[in-house]
C-alpha positions in Angstrom: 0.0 0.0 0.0 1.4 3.4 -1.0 1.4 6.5 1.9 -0.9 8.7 -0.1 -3.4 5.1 0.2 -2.3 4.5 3.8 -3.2 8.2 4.7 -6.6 7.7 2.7 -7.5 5.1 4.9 -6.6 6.4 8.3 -8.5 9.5 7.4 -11.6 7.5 6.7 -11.4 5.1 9.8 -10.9 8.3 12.2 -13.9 10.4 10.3 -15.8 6.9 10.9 -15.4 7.3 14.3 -16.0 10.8 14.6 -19.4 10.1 13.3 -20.0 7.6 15.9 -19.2 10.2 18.5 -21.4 12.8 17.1 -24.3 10.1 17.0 -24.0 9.1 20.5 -23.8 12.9 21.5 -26.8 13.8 19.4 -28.1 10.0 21.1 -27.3 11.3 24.6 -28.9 15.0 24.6 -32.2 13.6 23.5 -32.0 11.3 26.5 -31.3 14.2 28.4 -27.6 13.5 29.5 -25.7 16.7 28.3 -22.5 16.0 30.5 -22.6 12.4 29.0 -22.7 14.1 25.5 -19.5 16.2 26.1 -17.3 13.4 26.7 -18.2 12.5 23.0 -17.6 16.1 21.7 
C-alpha cells in the first residue's frame, strides 16, 4: 500500500469514528444526558 493510500484510509477510519461520536452525542442530549454528551464532543 502506497502512503498517499495508507493516509486515505486512516482519514476514513478516524472520520468513521467521529461520526460515531457525534451520534451518541446527538443520542445522549435527546435522553437528556448533556455532560454524558461532552465526553463525546
Amino acid at each position: 500500500m502506497s502512503p498517499r493510500e495508507t493516509l486515505v484510509k486512516e482519514t476514513r477510519e478516524w472520520l468513521e469514528h467521529a461520526r460515531s461520536d457525534l451520534d451518541a452525542c446527538a443520542a445522549l442530549i435527546a435522553a437528556g444526558l448533556p455532560a454524558e454528551a461532552l465526553f463525546h464532543a
